[in-house]
Residue, then its C-alpha position, 0 to 999 in steps of 0.5 A: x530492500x523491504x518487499x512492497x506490496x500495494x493492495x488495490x481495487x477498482x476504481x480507486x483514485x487514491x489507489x492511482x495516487x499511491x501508486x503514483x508516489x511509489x513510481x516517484x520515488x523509483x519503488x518497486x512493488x506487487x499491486x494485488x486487485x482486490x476488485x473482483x475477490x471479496x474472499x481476499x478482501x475479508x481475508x485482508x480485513x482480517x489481517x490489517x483492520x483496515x476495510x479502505x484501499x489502497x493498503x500499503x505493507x512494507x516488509x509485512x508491516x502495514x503503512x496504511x492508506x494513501x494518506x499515510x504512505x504520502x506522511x511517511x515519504x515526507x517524514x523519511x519514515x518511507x525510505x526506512x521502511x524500504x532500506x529495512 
């Protein structure tokens, strides 16, 4: 099984909403707040392109937001990426 890893921060509806649709399906993950760590956030920036949260990596490949994490679950792609 693929490690989770949901970064974060507050507030943040999609965030909830991700994290919502990752306890749907029974995956476990490591949320990281980013609210309060503005080095980690450029860092995070660096890594993945992307400035929004939530961001999702599974396995150390980034899935992306909420949106794309919920078109990932519906397409099976999700499953995958964990059983990976």
């Amino acid at each position: 099984m693929s490690d989770v890893v949901v970064y974060t921060t507050d507030p943040c509806s999609f965030c909830t909403r991700v994290k919502q649709l990752l306890d749907a399906r029974g995956i476990e993950y490591t949320e990281i707040n980013m609210a309060r760590d503005a080095a980690g956030r450029a860092e995070l920036v660096q890594k993945t392109g992307m400035m929004s949260f939530p961001q999702v990596i599974i396995g150390g490949e980034l899935v992306g937001g909420f949106q794309e994490t919920l078109a990932a679950d519906q397409s099976g792609k999700l499953r995958e990426l964990i059983a990976a």
